[in-house]
C-alpha positions in Angstrom: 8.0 -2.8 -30.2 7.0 0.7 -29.9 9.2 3.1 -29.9 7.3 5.2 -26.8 6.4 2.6 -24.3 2.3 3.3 -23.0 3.4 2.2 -19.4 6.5 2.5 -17.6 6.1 -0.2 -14.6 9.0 0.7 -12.2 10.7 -2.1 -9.9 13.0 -1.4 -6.8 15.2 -4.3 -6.6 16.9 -5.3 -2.6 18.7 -8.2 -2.2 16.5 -10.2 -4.1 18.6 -12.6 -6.2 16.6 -15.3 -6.2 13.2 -13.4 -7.2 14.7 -12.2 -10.5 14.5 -14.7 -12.6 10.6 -15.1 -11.5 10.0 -11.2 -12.0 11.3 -10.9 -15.6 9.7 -14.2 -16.4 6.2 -13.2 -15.1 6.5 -9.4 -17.1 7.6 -12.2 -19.7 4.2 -13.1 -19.8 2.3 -10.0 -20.5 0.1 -10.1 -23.3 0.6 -6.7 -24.5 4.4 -5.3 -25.1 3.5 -1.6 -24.8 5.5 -0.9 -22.0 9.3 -0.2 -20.5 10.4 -1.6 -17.2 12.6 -0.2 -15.1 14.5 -1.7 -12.6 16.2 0.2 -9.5 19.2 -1.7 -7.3 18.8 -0.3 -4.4 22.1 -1.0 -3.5 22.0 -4.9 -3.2 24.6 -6.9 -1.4 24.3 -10.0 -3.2 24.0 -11.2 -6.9 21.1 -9.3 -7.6 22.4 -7.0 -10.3 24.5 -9.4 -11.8 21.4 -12.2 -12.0 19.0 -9.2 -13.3 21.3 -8.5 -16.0 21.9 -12.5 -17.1 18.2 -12.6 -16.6 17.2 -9.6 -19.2 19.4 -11.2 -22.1 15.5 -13.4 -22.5 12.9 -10.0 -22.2 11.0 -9.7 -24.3 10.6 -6.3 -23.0 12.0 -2.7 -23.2 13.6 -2.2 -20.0 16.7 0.3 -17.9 18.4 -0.8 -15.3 19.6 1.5 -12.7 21.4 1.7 -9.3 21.5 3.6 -6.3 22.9 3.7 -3.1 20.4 2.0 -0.6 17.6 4.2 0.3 14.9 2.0 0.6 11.9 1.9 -1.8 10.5 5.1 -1.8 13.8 6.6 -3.2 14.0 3.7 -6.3 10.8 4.3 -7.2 11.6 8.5 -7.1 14.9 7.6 -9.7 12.8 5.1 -11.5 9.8 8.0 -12.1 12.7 10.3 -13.0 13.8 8.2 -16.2 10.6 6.8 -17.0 9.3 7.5 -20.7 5.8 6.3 -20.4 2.4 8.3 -20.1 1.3 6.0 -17.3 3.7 4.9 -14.0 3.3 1.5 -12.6 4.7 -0.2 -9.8 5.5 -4.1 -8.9 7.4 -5.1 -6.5 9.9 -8.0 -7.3 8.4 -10.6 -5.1 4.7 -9.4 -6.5 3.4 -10.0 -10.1 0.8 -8.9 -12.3 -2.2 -11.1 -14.1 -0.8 -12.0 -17.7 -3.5 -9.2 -18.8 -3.0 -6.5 -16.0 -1.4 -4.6 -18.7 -3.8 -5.1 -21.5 -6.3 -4.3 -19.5 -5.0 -1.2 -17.8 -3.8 0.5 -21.7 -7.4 -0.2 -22.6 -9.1 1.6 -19.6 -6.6 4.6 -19.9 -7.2 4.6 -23.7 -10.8 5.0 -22.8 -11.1 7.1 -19.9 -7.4 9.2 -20.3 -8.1 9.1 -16.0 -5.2 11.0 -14.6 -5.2 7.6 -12.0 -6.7 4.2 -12.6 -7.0 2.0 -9.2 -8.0 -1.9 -9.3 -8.4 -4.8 -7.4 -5.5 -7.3 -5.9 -5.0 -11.2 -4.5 -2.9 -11.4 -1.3 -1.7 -14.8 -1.7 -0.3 -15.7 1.8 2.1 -18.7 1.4 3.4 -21.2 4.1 6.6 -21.9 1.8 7.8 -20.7 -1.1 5.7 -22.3 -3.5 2.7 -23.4 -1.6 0.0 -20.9 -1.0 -2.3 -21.4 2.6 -5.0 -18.8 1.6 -5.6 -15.4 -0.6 -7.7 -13.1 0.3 -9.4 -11.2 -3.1 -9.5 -7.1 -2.7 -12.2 -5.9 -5.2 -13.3 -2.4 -5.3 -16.3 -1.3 -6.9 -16.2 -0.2 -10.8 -16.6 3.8 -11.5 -15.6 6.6 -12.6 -15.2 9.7 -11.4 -14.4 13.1 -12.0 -13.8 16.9 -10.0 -11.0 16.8 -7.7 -13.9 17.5 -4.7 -15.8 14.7 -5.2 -13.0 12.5 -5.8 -11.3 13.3 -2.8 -14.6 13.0 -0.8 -14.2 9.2 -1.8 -10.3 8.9 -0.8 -11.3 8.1 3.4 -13.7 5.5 2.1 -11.4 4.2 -0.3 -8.5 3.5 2.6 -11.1 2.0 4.4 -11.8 -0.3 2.0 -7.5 -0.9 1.5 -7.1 -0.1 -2.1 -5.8 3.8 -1.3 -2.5 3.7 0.5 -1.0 0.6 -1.5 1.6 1.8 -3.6 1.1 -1.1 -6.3 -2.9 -1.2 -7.2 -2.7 2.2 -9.0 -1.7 3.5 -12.7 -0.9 6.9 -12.6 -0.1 9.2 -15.4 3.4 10.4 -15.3 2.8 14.0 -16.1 0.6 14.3 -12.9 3.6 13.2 -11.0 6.3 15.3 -12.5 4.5 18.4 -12.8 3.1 18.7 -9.2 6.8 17.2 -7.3 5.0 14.5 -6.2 7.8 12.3 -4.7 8.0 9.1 -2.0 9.4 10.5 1.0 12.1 9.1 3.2 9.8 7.1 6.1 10.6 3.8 6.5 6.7 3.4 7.0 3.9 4.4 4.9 5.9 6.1 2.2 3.1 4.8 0.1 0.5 6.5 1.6 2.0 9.7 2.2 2.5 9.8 -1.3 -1.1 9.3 -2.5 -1.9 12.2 -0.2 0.1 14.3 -1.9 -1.3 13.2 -5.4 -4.8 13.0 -4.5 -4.9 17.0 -4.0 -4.4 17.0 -7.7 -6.5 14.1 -9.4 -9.1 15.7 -11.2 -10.5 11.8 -13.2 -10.1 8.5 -11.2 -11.1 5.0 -12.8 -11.8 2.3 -10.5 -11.8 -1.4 -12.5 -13.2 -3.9 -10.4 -10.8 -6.4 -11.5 -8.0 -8.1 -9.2 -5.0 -8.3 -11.0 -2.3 -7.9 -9.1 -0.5 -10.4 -6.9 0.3 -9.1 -3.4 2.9 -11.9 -2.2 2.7 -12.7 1.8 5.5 -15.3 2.0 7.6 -16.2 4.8 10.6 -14.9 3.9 8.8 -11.4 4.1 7.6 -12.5 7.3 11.6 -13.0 8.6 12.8 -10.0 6.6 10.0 -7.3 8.0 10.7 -5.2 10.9 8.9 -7.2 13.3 8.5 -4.1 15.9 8.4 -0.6 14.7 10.0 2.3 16.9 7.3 5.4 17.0 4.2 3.7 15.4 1.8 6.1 17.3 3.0 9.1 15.7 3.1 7.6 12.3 -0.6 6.5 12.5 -1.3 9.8 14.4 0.5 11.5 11.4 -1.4 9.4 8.5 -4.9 10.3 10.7 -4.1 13.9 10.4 -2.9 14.0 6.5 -6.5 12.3 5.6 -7.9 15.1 8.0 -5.8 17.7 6.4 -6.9 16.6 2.7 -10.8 16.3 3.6 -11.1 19.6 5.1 -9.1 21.6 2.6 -12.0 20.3 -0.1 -14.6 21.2 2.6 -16.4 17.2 3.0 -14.5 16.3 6.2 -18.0 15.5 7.8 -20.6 12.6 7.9 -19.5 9.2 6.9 -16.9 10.8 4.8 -15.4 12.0 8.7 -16.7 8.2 10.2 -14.6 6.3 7.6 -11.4 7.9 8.5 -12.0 7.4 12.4 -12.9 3.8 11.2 -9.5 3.1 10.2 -7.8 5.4 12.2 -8.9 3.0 15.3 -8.2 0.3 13.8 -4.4 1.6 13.1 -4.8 2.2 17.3 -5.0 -1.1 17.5 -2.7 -2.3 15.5 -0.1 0.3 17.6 -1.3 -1.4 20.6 -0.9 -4.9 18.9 2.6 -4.2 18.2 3.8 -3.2 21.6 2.3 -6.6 22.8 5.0 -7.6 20.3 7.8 -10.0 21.7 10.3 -8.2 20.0 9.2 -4.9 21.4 10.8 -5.2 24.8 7.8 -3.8 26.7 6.6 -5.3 29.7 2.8 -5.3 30.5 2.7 -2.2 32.9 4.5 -0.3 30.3 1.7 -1.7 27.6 -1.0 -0.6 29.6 0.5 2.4 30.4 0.9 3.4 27.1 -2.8 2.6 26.1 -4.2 4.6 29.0 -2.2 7.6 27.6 -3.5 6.4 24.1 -7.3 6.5 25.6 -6.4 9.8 27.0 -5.6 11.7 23.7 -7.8 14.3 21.9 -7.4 12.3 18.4 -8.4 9.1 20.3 -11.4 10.7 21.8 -12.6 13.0 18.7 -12.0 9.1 16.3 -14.0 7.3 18.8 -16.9 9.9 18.6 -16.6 10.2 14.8 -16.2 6.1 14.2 -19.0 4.2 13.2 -17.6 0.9 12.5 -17.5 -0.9 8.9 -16.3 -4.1 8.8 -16.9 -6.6 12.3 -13.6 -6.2 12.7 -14.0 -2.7 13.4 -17.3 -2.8 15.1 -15.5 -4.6 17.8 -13.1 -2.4 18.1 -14.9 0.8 18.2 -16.8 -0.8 21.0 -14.2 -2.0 22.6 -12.2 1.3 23.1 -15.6 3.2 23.7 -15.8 1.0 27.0 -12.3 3.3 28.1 -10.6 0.2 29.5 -7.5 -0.5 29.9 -7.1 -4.0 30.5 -9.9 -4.7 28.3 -7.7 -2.8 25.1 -4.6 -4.8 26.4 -6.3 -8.6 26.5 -8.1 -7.5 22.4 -4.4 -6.1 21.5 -2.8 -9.4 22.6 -5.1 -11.5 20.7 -4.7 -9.4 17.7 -0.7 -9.9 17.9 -1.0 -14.1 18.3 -3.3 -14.2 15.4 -3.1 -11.7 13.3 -1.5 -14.0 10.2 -4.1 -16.2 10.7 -7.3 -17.0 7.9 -9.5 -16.4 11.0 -8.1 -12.6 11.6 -8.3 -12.0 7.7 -12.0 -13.1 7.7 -12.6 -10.9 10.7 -11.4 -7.8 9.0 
């Protein structure tokens, strides 16, 4: 094994015991051994550390093993940058899992680009147990590469429309980039990821987009019974995300056009999905409350300047954007609820 690993690929750890074994066994399975894993505990209250650590005896590997207090994700993955070694940052999640080649592949595109970021494609494989997958839905952006910190940036609200910008695991980034411009996860329970590609995105200067999928984004149900299944607040954090992809356009001077459109575009659908999630059962809202909330919604400046702006990409959208432009309430409560009932269904995934 080398001595420098090319990749450090950093993995927060939570209560996870019985994903372990699967996660070392899967980075088992790489087909290149370039690279250093680094494992964070983020302060688990069950066997995890004790199972990682009987696990790693069979890696095949270079790996640390660290352990915090819990602080959620975004803090492991700040410790786990801080003693990485690699040129290039990676990060998996424990329940996730790379393509036997993700690795290979990503050393080779680095080796040939030196991109201070390299973005692909990912599966969401959405399973109705633990080992039986219902559907997966195939994220595939378009191959390029790009350079000037401008133009790049001009693509970033087209690239979050498309979902391959705010998720924190479909990126290589190099580690310098990170270190030398304090780029760090924050402490929001929400978002963290995306927050932090804002940040780094003022500073990419080469960006190489591989049209391959090969990461696997795991939908199971025990994430389904472990997520927050109403979140306090949502407004201002997709009010908050709006205005950070605002903020970034216009201080590179291309916050106009379709470059302006494709934020709107997803910044209504985020209204939506705010909307959706007061419908929740778990949200203790009653109707009139709901409704009340969406006419105050309707009645905002950023609603109004993203409905003028939007232009609709995907049906989904188009529906959506034509929906709020009608300004009615009840009509925005009835699309939210249906949204809520089937939004882990294969229908709602084919709609987006």
């Amino acid at each position: 094994m080398n001595k420098t690993p090319f990749f450090s690929v950093i993995m927060p750890v939570y209560n996870c015991e019985d994903l372990v074994n699967q996660a070392v066994d899967n980075l088992n399975k790489q087909t290149v051994k370039s690279f250093e894993v680094i494992f964070v505990n983020d302060g688990s209250k069950d066997n995890t550390l004790e199972k990682l650590n009987l696990k790693l005896q069979q890696a095949t590997f270079k790996y640390k093993v660290l352990s915090q207090e819990n602080a959620g994700p975004g803090e492991a993955r700040n410790n786990g940058i801080k003693c990485a070694s690699g040129n290039y940052i990676l990060f998996v999640d424990a329940d996730d899992y790379l393509e036997p080649n993700a690795i290979e592949i990503l050393i080779s595109n680095a080796e040939n680009t030196m991109a201070d970021v390299i973005l692909f494609g990912y599966f969401q494989d959405f399973y109705t147990s633990e080992t039986k997958i219902d559907h997966t839905v195939t994220v595939v952006p378009k191959s390029q590469l790009l350079t000037d910190n401008k133009f790049i940036v001009s693509k970033v609200s087209a690239l979050d429309q498309n979902k391959v910008f705010s998720f924190a695991c479909n990126k290589a980034i190099k580690r310098d980039l990170i270190l030398e411009n304090d780029i760090v996860f924050s402490k929001r329970m929400h978002s963290e990821d995306y927050f932090f590609y804002i940040d780094l995105f003022y500073h990419v200067n080469s960006l190489s987009v591989i049209d391959k999928p090969i990461y696997h984004y795991v939908k199971s149900p025990r994430e389904t019974l472990t997520n927050q299944p109403y979140i306090k607040n949502f407004y201002k954090l997709i009010t908050d995300r709006y205005l950070a992809m605002q903020n970034i356009l216009k201080s590179r001077q291309v916050y106009h056009g379709e470059i302006a459109a494709n934020a709107a575009n997803t910044h209504i659908k985020h209204i939506f999905s705010h909307f959706s999630n007061n419908c929740s059962r778990y949200s203790g809202l009653k109707g009139k409350d709901i409704r009340c909330d969406i006419k105050a919604t309707l009645e905002d400046s950023i609603t109004k300047e993203a409905i003028a702006l939007a232009q609709g990409g995907s049906k989904a959208q188009k529906i959506m954007n034509i929906i709020l432009k009608t300004n009615s309430v009840w009509l925005c409560f009835l699309f939210a609820k249906v949204i809520c009932f089937s939004r882990n269904s294969k229908l709602f995934d084919k709609m987006k």
